[in-house]
MARLUM-778273 format. One line per field, with one value per residue (C-alpha): residue in three letters; x, y, z; residue number from 1. Coordinates in nm, 3 decimals, decimal comma. Example, Ala and Ser with C-alpha at 12.3 -4.5 7.8 and 13.67 -1.06 7.14 Angstrom:
2
res	ALA; SER
x	1,230; 1,367
y	-0,450; -0,106
z	0,780; 0,714
n	1; 2
END
This chain:
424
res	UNK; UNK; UNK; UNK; UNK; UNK; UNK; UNK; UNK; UNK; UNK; UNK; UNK; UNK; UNK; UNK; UNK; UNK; UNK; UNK; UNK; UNK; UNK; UNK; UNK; UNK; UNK; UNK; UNK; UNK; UNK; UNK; UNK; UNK; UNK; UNK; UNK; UNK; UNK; UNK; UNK; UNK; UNK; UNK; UNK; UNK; UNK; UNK; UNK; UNK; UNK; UNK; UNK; UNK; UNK; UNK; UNK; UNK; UNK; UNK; UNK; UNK; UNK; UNK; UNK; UNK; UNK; UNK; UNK; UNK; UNK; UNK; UNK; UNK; UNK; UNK; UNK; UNK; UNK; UNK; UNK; UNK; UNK; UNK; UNK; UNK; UNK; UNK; UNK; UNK; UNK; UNK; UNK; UNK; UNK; UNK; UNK; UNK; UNK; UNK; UNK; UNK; UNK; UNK; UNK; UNK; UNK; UNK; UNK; UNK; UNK; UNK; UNK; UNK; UNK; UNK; UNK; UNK; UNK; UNK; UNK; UNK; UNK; UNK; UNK; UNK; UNK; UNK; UNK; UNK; UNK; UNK; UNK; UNK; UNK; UNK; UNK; UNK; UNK; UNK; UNK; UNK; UNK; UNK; UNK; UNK; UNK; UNK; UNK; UNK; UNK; UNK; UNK; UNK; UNK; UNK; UNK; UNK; UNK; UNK; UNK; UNK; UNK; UNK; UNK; UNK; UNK; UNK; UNK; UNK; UNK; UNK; UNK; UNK; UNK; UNK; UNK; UNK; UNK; UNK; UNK; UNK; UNK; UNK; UNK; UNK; UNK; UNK; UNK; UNK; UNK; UNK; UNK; UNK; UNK; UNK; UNK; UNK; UNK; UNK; UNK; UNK; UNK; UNK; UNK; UNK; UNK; UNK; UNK; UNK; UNK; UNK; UNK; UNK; UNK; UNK; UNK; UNK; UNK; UNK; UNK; UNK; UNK; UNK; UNK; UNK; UNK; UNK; UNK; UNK; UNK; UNK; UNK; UNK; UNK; UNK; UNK; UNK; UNK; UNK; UNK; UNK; UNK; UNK; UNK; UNK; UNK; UNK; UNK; UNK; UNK; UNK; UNK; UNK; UNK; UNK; UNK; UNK; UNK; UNK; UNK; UNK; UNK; UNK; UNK; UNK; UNK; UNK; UNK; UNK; UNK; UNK; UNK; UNK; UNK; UNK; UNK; UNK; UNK; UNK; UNK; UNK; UNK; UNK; UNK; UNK; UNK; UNK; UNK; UNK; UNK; UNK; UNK; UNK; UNK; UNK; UNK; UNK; UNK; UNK; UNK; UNK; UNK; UNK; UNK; UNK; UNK; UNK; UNK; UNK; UNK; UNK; UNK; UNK; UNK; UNK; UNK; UNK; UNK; UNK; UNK; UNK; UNK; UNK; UNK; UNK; UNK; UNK; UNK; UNK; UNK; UNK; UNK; UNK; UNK; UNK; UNK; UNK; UNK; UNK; UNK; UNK; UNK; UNK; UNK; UNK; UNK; UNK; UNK; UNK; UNK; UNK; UNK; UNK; UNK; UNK; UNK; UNK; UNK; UNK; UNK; UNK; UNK; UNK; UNK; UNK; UNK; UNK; UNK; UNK; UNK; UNK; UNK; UNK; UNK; UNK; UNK; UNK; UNK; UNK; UNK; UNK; UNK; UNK; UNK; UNK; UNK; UNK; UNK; UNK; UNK; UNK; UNK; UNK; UNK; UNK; UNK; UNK; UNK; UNK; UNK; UNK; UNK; UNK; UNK; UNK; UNK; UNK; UNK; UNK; UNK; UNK; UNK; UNK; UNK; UNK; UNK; UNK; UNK; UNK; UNK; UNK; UNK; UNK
x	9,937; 9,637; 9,763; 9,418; 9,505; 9,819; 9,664; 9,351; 9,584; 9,796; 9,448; 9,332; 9,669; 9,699; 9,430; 9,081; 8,911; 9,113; 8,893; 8,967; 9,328; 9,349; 9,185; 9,448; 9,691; 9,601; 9,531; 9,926; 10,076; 9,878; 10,027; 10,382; 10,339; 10,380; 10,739; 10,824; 10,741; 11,015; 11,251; 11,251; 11,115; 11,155; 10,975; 10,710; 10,618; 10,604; 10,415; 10,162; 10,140; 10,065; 9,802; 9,601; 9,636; 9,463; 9,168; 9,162; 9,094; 8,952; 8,550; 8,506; 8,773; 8,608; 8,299; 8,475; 8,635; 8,326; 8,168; 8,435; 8,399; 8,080; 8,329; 8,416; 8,756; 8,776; 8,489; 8,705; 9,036; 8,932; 8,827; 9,159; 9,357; 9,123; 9,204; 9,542; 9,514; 9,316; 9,565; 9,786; 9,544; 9,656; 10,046; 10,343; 10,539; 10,638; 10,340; 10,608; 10,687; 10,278; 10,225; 10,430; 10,292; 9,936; 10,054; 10,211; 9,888; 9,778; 9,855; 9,508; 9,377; 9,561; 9,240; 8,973; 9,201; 9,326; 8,947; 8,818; 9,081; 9,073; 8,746; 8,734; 8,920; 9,143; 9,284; 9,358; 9,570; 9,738; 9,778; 9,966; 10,176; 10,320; 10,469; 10,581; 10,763; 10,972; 11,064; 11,161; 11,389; 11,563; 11,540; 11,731; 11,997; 12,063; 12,129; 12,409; 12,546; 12,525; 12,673; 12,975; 13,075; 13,001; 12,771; 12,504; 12,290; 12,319; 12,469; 12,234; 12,053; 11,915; 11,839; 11,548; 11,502; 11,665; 11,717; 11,396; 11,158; 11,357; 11,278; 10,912; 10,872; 11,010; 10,803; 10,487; 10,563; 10,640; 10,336; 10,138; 10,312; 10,201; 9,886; 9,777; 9,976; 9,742; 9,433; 9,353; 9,199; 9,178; 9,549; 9,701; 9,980; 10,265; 10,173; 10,163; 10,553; 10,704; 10,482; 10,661; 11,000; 10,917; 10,849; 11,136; 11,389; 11,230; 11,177; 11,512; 11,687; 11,444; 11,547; 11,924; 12,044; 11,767; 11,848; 11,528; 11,380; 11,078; 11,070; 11,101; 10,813; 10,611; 10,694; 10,553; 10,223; 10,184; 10,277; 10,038; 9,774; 9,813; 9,810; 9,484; 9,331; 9,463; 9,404; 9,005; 8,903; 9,291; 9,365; 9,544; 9,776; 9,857; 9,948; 10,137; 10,325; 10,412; 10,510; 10,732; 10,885; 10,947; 11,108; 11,331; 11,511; 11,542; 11,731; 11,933; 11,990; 12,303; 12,108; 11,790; 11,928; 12,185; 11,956; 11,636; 11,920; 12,057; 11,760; 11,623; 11,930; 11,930; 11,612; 11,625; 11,929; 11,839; 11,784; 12,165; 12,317; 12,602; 12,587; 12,376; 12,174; 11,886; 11,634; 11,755; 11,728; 11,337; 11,288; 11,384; 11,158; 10,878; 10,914; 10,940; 10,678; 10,440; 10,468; 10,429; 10,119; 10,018; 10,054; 9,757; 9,568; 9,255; 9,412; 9,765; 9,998; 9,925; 10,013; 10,440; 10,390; 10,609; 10,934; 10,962; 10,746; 11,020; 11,328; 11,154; 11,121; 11,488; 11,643; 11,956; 11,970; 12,341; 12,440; 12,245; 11,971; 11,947; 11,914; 11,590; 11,343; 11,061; 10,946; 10,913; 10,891; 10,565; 10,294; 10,029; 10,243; 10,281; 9,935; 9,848; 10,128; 10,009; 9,654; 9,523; 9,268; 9,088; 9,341; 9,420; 9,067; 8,998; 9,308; 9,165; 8,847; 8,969; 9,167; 8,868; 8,646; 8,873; 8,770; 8,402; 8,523; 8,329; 8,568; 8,659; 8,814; 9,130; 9,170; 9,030; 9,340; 9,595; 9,461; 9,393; 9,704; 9,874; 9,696; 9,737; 10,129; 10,151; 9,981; 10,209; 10,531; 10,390; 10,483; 10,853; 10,786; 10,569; 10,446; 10,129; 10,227; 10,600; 10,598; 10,705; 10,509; 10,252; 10,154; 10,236; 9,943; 9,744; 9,798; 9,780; 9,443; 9,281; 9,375; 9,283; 9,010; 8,807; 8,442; 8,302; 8,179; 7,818; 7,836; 8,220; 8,287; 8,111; 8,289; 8,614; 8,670; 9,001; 8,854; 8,708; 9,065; 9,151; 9,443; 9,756; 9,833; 9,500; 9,396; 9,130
y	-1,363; -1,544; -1,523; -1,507; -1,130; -1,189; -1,477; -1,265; -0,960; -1,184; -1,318; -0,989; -0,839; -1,136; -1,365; -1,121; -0,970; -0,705; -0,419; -0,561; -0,597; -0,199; -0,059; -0,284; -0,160; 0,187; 0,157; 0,002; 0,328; 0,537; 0,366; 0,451; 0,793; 0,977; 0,829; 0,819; 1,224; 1,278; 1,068; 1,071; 1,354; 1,112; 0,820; 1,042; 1,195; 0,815; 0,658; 0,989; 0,917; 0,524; 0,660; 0,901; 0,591; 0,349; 0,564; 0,636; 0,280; 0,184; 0,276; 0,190; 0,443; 0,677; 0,625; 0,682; 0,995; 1,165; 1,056; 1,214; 1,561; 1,684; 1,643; 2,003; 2,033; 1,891; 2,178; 2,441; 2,269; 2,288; 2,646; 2,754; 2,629; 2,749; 3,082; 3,047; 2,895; 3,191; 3,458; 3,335; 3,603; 3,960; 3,815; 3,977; 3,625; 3,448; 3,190; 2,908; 2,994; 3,007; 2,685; 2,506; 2,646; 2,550; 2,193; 2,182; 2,202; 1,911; 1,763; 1,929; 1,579; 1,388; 1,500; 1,327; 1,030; 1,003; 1,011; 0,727; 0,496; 0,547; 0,630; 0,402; 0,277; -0,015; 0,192; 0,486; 0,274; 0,127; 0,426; 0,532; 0,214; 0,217; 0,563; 0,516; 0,212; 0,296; 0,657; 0,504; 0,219; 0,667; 0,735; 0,446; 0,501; 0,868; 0,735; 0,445; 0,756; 0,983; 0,747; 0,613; 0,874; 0,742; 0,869; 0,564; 0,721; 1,062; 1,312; 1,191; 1,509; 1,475; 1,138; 1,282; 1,564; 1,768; 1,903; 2,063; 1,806; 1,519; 1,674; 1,775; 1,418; 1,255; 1,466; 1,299; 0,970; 1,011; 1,207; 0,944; 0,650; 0,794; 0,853; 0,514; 0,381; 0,565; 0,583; 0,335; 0,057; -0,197; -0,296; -0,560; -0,582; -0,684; -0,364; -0,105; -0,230; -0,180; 0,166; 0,254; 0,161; 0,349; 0,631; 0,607; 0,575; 0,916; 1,144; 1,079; 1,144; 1,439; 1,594; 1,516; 1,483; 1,714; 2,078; 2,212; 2,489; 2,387; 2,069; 2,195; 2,410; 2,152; 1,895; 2,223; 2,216; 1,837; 1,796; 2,080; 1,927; 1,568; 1,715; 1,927; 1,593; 1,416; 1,579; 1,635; 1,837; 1,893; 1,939; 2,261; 2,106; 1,841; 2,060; 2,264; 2,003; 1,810; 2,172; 2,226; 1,901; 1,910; 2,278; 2,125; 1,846; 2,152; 2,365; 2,025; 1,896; 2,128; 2,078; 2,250; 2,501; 2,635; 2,621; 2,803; 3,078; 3,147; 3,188; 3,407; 3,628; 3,652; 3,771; 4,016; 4,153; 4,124; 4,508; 4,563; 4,295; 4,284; 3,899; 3,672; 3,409; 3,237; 3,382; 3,689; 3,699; 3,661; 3,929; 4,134; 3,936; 3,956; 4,384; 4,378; 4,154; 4,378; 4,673; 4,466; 4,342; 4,687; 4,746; 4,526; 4,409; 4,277; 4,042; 4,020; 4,009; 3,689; 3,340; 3,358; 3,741; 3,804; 3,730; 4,043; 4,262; 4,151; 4,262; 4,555; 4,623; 4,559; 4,713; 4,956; 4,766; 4,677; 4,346; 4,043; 4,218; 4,282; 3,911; 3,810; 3,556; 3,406; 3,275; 3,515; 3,223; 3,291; 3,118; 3,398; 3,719; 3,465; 3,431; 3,764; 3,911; 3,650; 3,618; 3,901; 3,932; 3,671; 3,376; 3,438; 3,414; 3,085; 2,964; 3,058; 2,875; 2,551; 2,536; 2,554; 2,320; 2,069; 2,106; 1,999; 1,662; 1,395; 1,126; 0,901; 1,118; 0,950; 1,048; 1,414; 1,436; 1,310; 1,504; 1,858; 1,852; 1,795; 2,112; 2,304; 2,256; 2,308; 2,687; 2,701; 2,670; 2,822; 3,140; 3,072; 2,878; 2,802; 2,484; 2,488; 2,575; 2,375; 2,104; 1,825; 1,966; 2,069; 1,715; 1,599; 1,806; 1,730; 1,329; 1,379; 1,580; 1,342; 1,032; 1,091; 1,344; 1,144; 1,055; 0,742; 0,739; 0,583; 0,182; 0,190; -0,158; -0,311; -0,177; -0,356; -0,697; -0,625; -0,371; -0,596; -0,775; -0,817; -0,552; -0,743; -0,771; -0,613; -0,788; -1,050
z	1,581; 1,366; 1,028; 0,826; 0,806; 0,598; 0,401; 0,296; 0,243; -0,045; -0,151; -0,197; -0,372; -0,619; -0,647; -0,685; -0,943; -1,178; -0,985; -0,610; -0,711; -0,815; -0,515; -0,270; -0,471; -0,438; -0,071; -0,052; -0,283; -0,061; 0,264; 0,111; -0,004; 0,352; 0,427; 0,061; 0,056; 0,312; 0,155; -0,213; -0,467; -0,775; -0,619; -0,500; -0,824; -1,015; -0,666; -0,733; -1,085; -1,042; -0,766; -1,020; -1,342; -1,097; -1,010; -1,405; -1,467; -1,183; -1,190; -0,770; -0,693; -0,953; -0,775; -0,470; -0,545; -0,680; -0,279; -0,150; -0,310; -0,070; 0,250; 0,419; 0,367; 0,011; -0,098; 0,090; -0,009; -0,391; -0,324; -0,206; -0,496; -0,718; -0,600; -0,574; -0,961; -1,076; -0,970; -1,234; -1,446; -1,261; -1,197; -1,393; -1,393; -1,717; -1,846; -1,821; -1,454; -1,363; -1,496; -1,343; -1,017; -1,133; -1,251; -0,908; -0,761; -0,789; -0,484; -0,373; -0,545; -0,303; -0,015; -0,229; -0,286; 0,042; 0,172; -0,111; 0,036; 0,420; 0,541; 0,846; 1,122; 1,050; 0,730; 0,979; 1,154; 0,872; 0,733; 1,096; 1,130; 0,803; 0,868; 1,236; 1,180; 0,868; 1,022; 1,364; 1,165; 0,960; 1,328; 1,469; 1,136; 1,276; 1,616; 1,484; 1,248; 1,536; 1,806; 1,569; 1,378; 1,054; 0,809; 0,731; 0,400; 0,532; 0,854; 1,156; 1,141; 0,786; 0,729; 0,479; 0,261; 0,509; 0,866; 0,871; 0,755; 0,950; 1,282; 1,192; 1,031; 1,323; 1,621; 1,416; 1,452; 1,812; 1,859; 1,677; 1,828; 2,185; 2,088; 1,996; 2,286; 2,511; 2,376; 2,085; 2,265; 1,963; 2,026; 2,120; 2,470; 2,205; 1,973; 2,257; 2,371; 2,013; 1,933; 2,315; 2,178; 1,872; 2,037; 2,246; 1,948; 1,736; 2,038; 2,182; 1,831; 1,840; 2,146; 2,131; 1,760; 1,554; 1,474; 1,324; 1,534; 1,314; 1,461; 1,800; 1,744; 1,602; 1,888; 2,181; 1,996; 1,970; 2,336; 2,420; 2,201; 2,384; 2,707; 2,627; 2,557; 2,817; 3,098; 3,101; 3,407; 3,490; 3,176; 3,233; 3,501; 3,286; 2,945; 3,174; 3,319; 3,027; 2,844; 3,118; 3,089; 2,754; 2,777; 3,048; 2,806; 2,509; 2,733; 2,902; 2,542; 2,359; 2,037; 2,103; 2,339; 2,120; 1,798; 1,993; 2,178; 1,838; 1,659; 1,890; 1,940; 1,555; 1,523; 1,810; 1,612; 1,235; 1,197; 1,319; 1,219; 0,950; 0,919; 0,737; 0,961; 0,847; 1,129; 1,060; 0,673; 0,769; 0,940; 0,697; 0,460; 0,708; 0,683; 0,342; 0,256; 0,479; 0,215; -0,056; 0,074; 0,113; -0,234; -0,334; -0,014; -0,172; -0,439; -0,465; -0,674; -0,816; -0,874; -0,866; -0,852; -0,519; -0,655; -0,881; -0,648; -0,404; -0,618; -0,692; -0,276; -0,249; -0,556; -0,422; -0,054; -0,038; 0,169; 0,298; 0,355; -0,031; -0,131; -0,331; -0,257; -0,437; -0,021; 0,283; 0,471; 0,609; 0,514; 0,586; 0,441; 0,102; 0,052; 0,122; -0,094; -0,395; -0,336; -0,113; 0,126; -0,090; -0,081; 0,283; 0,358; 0,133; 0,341; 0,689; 0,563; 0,471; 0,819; 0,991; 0,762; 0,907; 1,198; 1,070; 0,971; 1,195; 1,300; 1,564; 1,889; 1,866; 1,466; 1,530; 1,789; 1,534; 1,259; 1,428; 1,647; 1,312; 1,168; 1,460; 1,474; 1,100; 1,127; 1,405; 1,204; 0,907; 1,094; 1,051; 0,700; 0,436; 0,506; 0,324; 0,016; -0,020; -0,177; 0,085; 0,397; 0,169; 0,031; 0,419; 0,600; 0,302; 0,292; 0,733; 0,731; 0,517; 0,621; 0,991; 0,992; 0,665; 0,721; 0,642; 0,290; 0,278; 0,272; 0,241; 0,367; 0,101; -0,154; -0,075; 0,037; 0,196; 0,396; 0,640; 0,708; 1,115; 1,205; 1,261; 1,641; 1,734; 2,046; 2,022
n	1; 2; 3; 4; 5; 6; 7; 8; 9; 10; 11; 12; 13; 14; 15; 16; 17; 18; 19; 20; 21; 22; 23; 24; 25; 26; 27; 28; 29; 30; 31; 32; 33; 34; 35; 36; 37; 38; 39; 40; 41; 42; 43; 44; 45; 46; 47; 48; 49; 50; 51; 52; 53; 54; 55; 56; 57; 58; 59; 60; 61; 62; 63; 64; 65; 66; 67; 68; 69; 70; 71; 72; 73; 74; 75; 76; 77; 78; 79; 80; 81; 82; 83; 84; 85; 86; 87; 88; 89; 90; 91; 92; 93; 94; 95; 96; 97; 98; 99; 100; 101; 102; 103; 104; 105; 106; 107; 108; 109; 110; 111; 112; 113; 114; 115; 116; 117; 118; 119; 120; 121; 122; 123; 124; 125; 126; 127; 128; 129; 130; 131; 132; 133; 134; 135; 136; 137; 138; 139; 140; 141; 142; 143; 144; 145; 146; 147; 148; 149; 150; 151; 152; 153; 154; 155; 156; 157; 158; 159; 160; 161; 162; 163; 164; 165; 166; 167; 168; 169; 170; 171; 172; 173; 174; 175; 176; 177; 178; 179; 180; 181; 182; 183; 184; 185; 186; 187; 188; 189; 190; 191; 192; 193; 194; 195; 196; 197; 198; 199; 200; 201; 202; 203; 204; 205; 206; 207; 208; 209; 210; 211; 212; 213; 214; 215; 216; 217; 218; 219; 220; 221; 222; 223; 224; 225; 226; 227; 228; 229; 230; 231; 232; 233; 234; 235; 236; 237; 238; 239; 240; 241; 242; 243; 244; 245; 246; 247; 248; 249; 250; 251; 252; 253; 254; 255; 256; 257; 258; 259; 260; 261; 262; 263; 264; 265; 266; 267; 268; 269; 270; 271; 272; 273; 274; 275; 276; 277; 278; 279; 280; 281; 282; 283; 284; 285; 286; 287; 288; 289; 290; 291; 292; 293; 294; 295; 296; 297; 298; 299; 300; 301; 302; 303; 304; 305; 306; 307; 308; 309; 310; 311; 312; 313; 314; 315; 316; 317; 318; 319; 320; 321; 322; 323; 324; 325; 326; 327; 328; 329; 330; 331; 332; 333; 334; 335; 336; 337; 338; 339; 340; 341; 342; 343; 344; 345; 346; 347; 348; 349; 350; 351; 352; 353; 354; 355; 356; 357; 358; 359; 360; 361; 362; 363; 364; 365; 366; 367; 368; 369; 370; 371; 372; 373; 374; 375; 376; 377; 378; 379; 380; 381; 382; 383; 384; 385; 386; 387; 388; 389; 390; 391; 392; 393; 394; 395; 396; 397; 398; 399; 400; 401; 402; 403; 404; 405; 406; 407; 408; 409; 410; 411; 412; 413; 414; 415; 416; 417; 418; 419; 420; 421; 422; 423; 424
END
């Protein structure tokens, strides 16, 4: 491996001007933030912070930003949470409660600053690598904590923030590690054999170890998505196939098949039911959300509104089916119940600016399969508006579906820097 790239890269970090030194650093905080989200809540929020200082102080990255703002889903982005910011005005909630919802939106910013730093290429795959490689190292972890019986960091099936996220995060990187395996042609022999084992390592702990029916939702739709894209003419052959297979090793694996069976048995039962289960528990949400929608279809109830319009549903219901939530887990029934008609439309809007974004083919499949599996989940969650998965599809969707701003490899030196283990 030539090792100009490295030499330049430490050139670039250390040695440069005060204002090429910022935007590597950026770039490098920006690299981190993806795994970091699924690991660490503290060490996101102060990596976030040192993100927004540096494009304070930085007047290329200011310059960049502003360039970034005319980009689809960054005008439609902005519109949703301005929308969702705005209902704070017709909501019952406490002042202290709506602001910190508002100040919690700012994780919309992350889509301009995402877009100033990788608008090309070589930063999409950095941006790619330096998730896969750190979540297949938490993937091989769960397998030694799995296979021995001992509990390295955390229980094998929650290696991150938890179950859920662990198996969604890890379905990415094995989705994204195939991927460029198959179709990025800028690689290197050497590359393609450790993304494979990569691959390998997540999907297997995927299949066997993970026990997030989220996960094994999100891992249908990416394996749907990379079969659509795949196949061309026989692309319907092909997605079936490969859907088929993949249904095969969740009803083999005991994880999967006992996870999927329950949930669906609970769900099918909920209404009967005398016991608390967690797919359950939403379909009771689900019902109740649907009259409190009904209430106010055109606007809501406003920013942190459902939580009291949801106690008020419930008041006098005995049992489980009597607990409170501030989260119907449903993505669509929260905005609807909180924003209306009007927020579920801004939502519906920025989904499909994204798919206006002009990118490579290879970066449009990472970032819309992405999309496409998050709506998919949001069904069951809401994964648009939490606060890990929310930053995640937001960091995701930028990073690979970004156009090029105008003359952006003039604006930083590193930028030009040979891929490491790129073929020559």
């Amino acid at each position: 491996m030539d090792s100009q790239p490295f030499q330049k890269f430490v050139y670039e970090l250390i040695m440069n001007t005060t204002e090429n030194r910022c935007i590597v650093w950026a770039s490098c905080v920006l690299l981190a933030l993806p795994f970091v989200n699924v690991l660490s809540p503290t060490l996101t929020g102060l990596l976030e912070i040192v993100l927004y200082l540096l494009f304070i102080v930085t007047p290329e990255l200011r310059k960049r930003f502003v360039a970034s703002l005319p980009q689809p889903m960054v005008i439609f982005g902005f519109g949703l949470y301005f929308i969702i910011m705005a209902s704070s005005f017709w909501s019952n909630a406490d002042w202290e409660v709506k602001l910190r919802a508002v100040q919690s939106c700012r994780k919309i910013l992350l889509l301009p600053i995402a877009i100033a730093l990788i608008d090309n290429s070589l930063w999409k795959d950095r941006f790619l690598l330096a998730f896969i490689f750190p979540v297949a190292v938490m993937a091989a972890l769960s397998w030694i904590s799995w296979l021995s019986d001992i509990t390295v960091y955390k229980p094998a099936e929650a290696m991150l923030r938890n179950d859920g996220t662990q198996g969604m995060t890890f379905f990415v990187a094995a989705f994204a590690s195939a991927c460029m395996v198959t179709y990025h042609k800028g690689i290197s022999l050497k590359m393609k054999i450790i993304l494979m084992l990569c691959c390998f390592v997540v999907l297997s702990n995927s299949i066997i170890i993970a026990t997030s029916r989220s996960g094994y939702l999100l891992g249908v739709v990416l394996v749907g998505c990379f079969g659509v894209y795949a196949g061309g003419k026989k692309s319907i052959f092909i997605t079936l196939l490969l859907l088929a297979i993949t249904a095969g090793m969740f009803y083999l694996s005991p994880a999967p098949h006992k996870r999927i069976a329950e949930g669906w048995e609970n769900m099918l039962n909920a209404e009967q039911s005398d016991v608390l289960t967690s797919a359950g528990l939403r379909v009771i949400f689900w019902k109740n959300t649907l009259s409190i929608v009904k209430e106010s279809p055109v606007i809501g109830h406003g920013l942190k509104g459902f939580q009291a319009e949801y106690a008020e549903q419930v008041a006098g219901v005995e049992g489980w089916k009597g607990v409170v939530t501030d989260d119907p887990h449903n993505q669509y029934l929260f905005v609807l119940a909180e924003q209306g008609a009007l927020g579920f439309i801004a939502l519906l809007a920025f989904i499909v600016s994204c798919f206006f974004q002009k990118t490579e083919p290879l970066y449009r499949l990472l970032g819309l399969s992405i999309l496409i599996g998050w709506m998919s989940t949001s069904f069951f969650n809401g994964h648009f508006s939490s606060s890990v998965e929310g930053r995640a599809v937001l960091l995701w969707c930028a990073a690979m579906l970004s156009q090029r701003l105008s003359q952006s490899e003039s604006l930083n030196p590193f930028r030009a820097t040979t891929l490491p283990l790129r073929s020559q």
